[in-house]
ROKOL-684214 format. One record per residue: residue number from 0; z, y, x of N, C-alpha, C in turn. Coordinates in steps of 0.2 Angstrom, whole numbers. Each point is the difference from the previous one (the first is absolute). Example, Ala and Ser with C-alpha at 12.3 -4.5 7.8 and 13.67 -1.06 7.14 Angstrom:
2
[atom 0,[39,-28,66],[0,6,-4],[0,6,4]] [atom 1,[-4,5,-2],[1,6,4],[3,5,-4]] 
// end
This chain:
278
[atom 0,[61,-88,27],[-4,6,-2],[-5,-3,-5]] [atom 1,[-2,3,-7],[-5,0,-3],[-6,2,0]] [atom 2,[-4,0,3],[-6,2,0],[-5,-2,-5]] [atom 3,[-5,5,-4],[-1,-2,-6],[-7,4,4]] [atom 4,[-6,-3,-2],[-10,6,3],[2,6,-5]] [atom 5,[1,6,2],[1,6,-1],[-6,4,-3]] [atom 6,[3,5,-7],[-5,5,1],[2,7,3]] [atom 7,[7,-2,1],[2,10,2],[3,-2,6]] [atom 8,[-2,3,5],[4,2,3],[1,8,1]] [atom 9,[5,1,-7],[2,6,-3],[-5,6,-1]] [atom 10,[-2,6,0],[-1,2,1],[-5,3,-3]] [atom 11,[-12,-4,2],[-3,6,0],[-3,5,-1]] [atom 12,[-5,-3,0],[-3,8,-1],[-7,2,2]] [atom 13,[-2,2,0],[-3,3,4],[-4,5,-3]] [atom 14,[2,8,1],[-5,5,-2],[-5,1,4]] [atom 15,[-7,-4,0],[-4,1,5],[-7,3,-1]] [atom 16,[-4,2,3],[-3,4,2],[-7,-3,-5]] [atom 17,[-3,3,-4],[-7,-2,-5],[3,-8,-5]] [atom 18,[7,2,-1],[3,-5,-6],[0,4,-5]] [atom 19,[-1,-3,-8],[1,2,-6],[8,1,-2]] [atom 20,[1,3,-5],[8,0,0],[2,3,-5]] [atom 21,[6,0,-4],[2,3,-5],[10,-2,1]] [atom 22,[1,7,-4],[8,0,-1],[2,-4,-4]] [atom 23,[5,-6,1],[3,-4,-6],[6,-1,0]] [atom 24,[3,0,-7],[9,-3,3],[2,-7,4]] [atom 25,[5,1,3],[1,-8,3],[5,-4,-6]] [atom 26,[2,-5,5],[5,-5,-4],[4,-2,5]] [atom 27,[3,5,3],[6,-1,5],[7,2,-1]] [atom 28,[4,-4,2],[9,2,-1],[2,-1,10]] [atom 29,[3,7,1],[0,2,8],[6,3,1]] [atom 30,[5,-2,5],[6,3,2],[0,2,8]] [atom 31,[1,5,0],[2,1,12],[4,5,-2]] [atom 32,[5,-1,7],[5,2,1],[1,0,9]] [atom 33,[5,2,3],[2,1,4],[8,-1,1]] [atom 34,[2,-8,2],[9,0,-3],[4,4,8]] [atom 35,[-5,1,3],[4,3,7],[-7,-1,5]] [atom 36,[3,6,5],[-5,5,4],[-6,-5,3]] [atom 37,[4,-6,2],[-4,-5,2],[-4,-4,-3]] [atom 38,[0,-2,-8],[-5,-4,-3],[-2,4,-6]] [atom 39,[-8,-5,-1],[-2,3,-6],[-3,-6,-5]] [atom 40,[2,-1,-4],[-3,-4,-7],[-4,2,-6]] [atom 41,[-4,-3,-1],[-3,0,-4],[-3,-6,-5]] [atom 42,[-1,2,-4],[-1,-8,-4],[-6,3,-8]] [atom 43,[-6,-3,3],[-3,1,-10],[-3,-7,-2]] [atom 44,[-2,1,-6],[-1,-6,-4],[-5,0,-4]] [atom 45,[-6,-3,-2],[-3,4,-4],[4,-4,-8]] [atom 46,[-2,3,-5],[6,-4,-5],[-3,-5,-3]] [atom 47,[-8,-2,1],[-1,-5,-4],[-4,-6,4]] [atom 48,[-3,-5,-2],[-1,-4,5],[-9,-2,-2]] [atom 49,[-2,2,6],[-10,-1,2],[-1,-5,2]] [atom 50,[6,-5,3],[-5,-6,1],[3,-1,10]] [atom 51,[1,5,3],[1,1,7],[5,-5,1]] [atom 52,[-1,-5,6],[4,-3,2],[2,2,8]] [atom 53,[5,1,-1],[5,1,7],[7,0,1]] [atom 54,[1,-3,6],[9,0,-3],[2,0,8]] [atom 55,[6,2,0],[1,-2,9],[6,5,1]] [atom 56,[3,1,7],[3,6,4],[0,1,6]] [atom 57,[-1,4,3],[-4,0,8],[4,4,2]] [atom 58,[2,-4,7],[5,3,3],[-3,6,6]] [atom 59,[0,5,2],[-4,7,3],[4,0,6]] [atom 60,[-1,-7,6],[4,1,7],[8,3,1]] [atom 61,[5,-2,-5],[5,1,-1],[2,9,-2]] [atom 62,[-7,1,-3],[1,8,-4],[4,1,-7]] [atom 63,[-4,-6,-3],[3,-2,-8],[-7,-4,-2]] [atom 64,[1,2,-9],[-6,-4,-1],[-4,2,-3]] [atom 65,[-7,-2,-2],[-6,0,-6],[0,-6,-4]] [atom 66,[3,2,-9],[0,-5,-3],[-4,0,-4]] [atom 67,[-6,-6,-2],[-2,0,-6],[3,-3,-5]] [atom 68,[-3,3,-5],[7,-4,-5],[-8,-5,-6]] [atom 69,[1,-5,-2],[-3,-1,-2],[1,1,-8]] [atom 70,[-7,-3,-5],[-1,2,-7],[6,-9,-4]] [atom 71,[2,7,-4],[6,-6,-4],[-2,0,-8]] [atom 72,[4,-2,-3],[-1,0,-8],[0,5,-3]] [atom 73,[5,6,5],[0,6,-4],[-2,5,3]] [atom 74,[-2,-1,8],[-2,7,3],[-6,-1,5]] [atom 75,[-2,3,1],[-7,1,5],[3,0,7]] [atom 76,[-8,0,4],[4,0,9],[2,5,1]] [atom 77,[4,-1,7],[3,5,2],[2,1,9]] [atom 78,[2,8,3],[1,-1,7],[3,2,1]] [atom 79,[6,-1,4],[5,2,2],[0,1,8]] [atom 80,[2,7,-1],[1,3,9],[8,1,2]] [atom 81,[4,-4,4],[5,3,2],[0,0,8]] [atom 82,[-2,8,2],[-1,-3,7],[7,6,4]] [atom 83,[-1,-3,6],[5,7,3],[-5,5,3]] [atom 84,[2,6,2],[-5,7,1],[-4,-4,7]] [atom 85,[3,-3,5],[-4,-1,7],[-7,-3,-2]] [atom 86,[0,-3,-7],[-8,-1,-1],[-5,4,1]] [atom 87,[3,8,-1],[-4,5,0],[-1,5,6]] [atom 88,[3,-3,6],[0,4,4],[-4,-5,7]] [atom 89,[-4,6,2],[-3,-4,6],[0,-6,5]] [atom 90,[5,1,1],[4,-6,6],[0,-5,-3]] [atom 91,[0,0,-5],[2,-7,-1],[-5,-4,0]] [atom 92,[-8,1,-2],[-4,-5,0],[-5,4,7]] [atom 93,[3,0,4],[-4,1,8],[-4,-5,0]] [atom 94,[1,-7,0],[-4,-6,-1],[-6,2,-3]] [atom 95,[-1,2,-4],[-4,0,-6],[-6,5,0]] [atom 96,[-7,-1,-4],[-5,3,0],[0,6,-6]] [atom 97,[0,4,0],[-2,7,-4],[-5,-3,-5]] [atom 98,[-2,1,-6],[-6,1,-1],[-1,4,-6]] [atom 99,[-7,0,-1],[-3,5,-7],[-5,-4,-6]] [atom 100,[0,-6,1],[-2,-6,-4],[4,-6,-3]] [atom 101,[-2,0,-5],[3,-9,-2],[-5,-5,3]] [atom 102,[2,-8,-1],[-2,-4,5],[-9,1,1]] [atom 103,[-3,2,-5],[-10,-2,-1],[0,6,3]] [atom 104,[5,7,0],[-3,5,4],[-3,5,-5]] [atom 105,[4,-1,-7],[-1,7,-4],[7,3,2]] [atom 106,[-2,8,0],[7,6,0],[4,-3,-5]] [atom 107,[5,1,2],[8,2,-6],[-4,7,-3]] [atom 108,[5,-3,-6],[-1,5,-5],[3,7,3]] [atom 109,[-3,7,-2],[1,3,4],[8,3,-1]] [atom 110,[6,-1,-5],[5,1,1],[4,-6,5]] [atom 111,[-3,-3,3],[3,-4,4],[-2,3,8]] [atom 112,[-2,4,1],[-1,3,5],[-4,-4,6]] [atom 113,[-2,1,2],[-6,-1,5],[2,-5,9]] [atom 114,[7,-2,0],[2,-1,3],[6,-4,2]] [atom 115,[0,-6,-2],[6,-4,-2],[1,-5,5]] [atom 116,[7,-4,2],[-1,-5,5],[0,-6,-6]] [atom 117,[-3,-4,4],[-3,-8,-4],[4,-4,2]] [atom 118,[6,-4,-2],[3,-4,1],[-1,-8,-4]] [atom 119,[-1,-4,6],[0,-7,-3],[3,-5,1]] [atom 120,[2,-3,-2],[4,-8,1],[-2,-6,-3]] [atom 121,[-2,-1,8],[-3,-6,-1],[2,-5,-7]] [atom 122,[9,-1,4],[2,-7,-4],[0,1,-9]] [atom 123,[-1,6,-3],[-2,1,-8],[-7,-2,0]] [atom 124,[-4,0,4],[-8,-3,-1],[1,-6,-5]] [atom 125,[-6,-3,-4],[-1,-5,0],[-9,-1,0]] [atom 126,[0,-7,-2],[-9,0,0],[-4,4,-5]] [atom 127,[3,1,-4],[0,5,-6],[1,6,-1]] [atom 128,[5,3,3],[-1,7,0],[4,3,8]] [atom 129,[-3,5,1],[3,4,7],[3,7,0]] [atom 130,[6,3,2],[2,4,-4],[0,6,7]] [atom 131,[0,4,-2],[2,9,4],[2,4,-3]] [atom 132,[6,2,1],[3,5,2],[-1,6,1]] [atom 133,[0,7,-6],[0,5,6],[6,5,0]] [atom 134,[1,2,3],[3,7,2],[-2,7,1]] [atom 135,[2,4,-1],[0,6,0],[5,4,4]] [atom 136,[-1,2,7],[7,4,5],[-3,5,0]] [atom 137,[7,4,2],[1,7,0],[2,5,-5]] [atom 138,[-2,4,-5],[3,4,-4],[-1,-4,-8]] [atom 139,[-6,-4,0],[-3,-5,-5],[2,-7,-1]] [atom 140,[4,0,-6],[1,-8,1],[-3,-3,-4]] [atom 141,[-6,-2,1],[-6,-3,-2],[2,-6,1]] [atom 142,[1,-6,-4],[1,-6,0],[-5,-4,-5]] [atom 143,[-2,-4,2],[-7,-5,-5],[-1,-9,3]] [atom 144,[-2,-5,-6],[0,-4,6],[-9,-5,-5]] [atom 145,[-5,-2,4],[-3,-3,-1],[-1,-8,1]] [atom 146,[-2,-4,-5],[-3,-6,-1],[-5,-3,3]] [atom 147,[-3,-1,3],[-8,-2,2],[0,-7,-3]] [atom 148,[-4,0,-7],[0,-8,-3],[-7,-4,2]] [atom 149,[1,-7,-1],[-5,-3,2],[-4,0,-6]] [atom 150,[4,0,-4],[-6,1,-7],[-2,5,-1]] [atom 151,[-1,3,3],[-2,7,0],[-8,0,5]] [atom 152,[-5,-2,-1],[-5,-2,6],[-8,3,-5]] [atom 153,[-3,-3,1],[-9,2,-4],[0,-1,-4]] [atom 154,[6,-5,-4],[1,-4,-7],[0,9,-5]] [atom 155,[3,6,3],[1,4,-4],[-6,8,3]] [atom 156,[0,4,-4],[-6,4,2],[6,5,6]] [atom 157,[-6,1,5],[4,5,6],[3,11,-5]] [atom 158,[6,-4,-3],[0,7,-3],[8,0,-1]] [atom 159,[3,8,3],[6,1,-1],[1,4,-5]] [atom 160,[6,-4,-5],[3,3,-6],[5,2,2]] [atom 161,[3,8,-3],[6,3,3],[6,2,-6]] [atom 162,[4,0,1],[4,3,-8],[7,5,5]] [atom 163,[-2,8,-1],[5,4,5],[4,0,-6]] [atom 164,[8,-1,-2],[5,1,-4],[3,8,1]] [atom 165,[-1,4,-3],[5,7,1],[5,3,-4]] [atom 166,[7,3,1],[3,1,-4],[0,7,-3]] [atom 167,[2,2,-3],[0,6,-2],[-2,7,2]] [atom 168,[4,-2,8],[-1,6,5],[-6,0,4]] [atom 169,[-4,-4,-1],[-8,-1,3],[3,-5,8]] [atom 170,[6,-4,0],[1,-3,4],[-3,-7,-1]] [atom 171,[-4,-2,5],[-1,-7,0],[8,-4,-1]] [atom 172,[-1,-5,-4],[6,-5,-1],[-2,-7,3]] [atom 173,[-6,-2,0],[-3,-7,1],[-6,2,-1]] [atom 174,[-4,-5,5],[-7,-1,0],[-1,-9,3]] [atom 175,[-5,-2,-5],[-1,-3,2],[-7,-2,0]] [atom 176,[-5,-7,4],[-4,1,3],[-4,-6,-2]] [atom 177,[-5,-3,-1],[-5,-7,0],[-4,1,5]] [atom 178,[0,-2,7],[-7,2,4],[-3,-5,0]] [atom 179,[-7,5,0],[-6,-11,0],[1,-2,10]] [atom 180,[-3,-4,-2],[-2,-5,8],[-4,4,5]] [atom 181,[1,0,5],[-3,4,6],[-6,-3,0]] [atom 182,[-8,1,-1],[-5,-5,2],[-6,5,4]] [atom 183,[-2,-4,3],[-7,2,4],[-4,2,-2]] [atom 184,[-7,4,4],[-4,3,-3],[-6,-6,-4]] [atom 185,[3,-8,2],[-5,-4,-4],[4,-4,-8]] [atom 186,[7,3,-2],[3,-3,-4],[5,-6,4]] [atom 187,[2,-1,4],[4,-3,5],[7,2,1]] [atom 188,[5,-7,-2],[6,6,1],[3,-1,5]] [atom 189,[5,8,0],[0,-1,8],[8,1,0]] [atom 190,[3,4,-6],[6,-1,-1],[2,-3,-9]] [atom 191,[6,-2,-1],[2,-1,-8],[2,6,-2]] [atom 192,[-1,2,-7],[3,4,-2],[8,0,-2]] [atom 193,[1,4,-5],[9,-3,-2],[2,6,-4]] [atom 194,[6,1,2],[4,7,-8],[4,4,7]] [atom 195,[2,6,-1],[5,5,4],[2,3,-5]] [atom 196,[9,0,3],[2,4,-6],[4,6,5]] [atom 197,[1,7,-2],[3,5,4],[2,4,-2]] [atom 198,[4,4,2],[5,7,-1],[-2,4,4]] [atom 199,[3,6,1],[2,6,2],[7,2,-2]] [atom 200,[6,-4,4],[5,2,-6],[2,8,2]] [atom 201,[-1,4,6],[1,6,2],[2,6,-7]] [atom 202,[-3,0,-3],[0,3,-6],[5,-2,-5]] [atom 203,[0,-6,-1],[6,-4,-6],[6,2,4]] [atom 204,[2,1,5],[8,1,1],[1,4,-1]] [atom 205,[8,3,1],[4,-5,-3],[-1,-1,-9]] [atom 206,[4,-7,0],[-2,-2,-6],[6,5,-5]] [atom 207,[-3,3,-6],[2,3,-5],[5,-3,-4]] [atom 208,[-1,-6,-2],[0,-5,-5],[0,-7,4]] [atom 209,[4,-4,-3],[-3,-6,-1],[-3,-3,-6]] [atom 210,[0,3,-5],[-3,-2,-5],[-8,-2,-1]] [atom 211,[-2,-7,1],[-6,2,-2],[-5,0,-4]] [atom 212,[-4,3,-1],[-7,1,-2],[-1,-7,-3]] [atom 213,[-1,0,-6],[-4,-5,-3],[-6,3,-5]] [atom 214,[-6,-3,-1],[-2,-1,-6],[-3,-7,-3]] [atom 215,[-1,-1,-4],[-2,-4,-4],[-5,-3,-1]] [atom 216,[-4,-2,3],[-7,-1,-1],[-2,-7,4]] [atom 217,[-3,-4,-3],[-1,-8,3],[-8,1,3]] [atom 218,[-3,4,1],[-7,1,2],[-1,7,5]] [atom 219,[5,0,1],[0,7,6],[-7,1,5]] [atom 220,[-1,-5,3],[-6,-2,3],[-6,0,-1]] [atom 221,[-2,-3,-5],[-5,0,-5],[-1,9,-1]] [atom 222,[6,1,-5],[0,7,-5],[-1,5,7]] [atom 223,[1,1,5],[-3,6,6],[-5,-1,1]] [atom 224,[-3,-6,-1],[-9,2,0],[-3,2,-8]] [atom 225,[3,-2,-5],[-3,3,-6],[5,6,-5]] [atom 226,[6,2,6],[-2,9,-2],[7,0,-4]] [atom 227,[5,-6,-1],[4,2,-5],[7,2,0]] [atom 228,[0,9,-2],[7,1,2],[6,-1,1]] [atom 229,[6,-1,1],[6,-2,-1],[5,6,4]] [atom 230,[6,-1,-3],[6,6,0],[5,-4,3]] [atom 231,[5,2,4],[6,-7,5],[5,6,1]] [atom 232,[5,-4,-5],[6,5,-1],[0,7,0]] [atom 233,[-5,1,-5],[-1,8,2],[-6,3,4]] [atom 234,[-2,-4,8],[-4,3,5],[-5,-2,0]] [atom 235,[-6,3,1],[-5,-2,0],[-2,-4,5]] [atom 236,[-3,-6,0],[0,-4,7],[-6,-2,1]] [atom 237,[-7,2,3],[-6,-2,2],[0,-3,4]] [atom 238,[-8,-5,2],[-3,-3,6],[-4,2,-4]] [atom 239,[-6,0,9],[-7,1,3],[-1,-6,0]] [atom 240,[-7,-4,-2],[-3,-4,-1],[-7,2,5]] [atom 241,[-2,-6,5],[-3,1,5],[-6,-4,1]] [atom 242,[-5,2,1],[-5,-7,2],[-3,2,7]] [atom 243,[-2,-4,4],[-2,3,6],[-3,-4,2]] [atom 244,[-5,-3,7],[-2,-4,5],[-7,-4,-2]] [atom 245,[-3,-5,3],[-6,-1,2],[-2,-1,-6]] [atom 246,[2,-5,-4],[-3,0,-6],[2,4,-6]] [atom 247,[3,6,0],[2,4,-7],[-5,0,-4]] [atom 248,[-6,2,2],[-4,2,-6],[-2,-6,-3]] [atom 249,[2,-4,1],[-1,-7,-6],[7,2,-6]] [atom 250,[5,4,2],[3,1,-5],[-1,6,-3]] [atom 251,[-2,0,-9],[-4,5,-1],[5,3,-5]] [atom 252,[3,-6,-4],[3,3,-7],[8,-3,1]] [atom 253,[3,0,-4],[9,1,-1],[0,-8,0]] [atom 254,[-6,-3,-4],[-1,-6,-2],[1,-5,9]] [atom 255,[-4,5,3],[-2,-5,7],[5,1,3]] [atom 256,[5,5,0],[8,2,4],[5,-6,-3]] [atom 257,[-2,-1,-7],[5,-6,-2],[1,-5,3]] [atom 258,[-9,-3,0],[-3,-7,2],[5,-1,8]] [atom 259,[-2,8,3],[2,-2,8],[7,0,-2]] [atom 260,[2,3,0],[10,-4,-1],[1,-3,-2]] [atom 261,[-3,-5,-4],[3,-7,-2],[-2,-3,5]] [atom 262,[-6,1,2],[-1,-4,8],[5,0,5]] [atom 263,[3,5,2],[6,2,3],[5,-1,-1]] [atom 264,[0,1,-6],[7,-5,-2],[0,-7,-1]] [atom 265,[-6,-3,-2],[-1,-10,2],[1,0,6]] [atom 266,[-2,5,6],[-1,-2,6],[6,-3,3]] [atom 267,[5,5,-1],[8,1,1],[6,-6,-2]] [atom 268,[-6,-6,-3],[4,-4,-5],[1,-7,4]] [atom 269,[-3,1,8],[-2,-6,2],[10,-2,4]] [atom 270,[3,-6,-3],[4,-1,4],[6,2,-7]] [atom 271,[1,3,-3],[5,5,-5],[0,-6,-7]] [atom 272,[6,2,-1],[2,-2,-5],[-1,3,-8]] [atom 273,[-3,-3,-4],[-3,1,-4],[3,-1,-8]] [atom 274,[7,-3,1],[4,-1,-6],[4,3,-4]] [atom 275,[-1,5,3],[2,6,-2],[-1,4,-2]] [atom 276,[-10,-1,-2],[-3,6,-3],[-1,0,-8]] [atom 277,[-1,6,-5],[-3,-3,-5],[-4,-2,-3]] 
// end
């Protein structure tokens, strides 16, 4: 397995509470489906490359898998779900603790609903990054998985940047997520920050189409903080751009949203391979 210091783990987001925000289009290509009553897949991509390093495929306790797919010559990261439905049902993570936080103890973004089991595996750890799983049982299949990076610590300001993906139908498609480092009330840290990436796919199914959604834009990231529209096959495809946590109000203009994303995306670079960017 490849393991590459990650900026997504998929997902997300976060529409949070006294965060600034605007509607922007995304830069995603996203296919789900359902091939029988038992599984569900999923797969998106953003279509052009920021820099995010990640690559791997994690096996989910003999359910299926979570893949990242990493940035190539011609296409952007990517995350692939193909799990069987028992992921989404109770029983199966009895082991396992419920929660309504990511690792620092910020809420999920609130289409992720308030209550997810947190699953982790040890043996994917490294001393660089530590990963969790969530899930969503019952009627929600709420799937997302988080990063907690070491680079991610007081090196960068305590503030989460969020980007909600929506498709036409006002359904979330992808959220994903930058949260800063957990510190104390003397600037002390007490947790690493990292990336969360997540769904809601309850809404997407069943899939319509396989055809995906593309647009065309090499700055997708950037362009949803300074406002620039875009059209994808016809649908209009927004994100929510988010700032939230201890330190926000140090981020004042479009210009200071940039600066902290390139942070986030250097941070993401520790361990990844790099010959492959522009």
């Amino acid at each position: 397995m490849n393991l590459k210091y990650a900026v997504l783990s998929l997902t997300v987001v976060g529409i949070l509470a006294g965060s600034t925000g605007c509607n922007q289009p995304s830069n995603i290509s996203y296919t789900i489906g359902a091939p029988d009553i038992n599984h569900v897949e999923f797969s998106a991509r953003l279509v052009n490359k920021y820099g995010i390093g990640a690559s791997g495929s994690f096996p989910i306790n003999n359910l299926g898998t979570i893949s990242m797919l990493p940035e190539t010559n011609t296409s952007g990261f990517g995350l692939d779900v193909n799990l069987d439905i028992h992921a989404f049902l109770p029983g199966t993570w009895a082991q396992y603790q419920s929660t309504g936080n990511l690792p620092t103890g910020i809420a999920f973004p609130a289409y992720m609903g308030n209550s997810l089991v947190d699953v982790s595996i040890p043996k994917l750890d490294t001393n660089d990054i530590k990963w969790h799983f969530y899930f969503g049982v019952g009627s929600q299949r709420y799937v997302g998985v988080a990063s907690v990076l070491k680079a991610v610590g007081t090196n960068i300001p305590a503030v989460n940047l969020g980007y909600v993906f929506y498709n036409k139908s006002g359904n979330v498609v992808l959220g994903i997520q930058f949260f800063g480092a957990e510190l104390d009330a003397n600037g002390a840290l007490l947790s690493n920050g990292g990336l969360f990436i997540g769904t809601d796919l309850t809404p997407l199914l069943p899939a319509q189409s396989k055809q995906a959604l593309v647009v065309d834009n090499k700055n997708a990231l950037r362009d949803a903080i300074d406002g620039t529209p875009v059209t994808i096959n016809g649908e209009s495809v927004t994100a929510q751009v988010t700032v939230s946590g201890r330190d926000a109000a140090q981020i004042k203009t479009k210009g200071d949203m940039q600066r902290l994303l390139r942070q986030y995306i250097d941070a993401t670079q520790v361990g990844a391979d790099n010959s492959d960017e522009e």
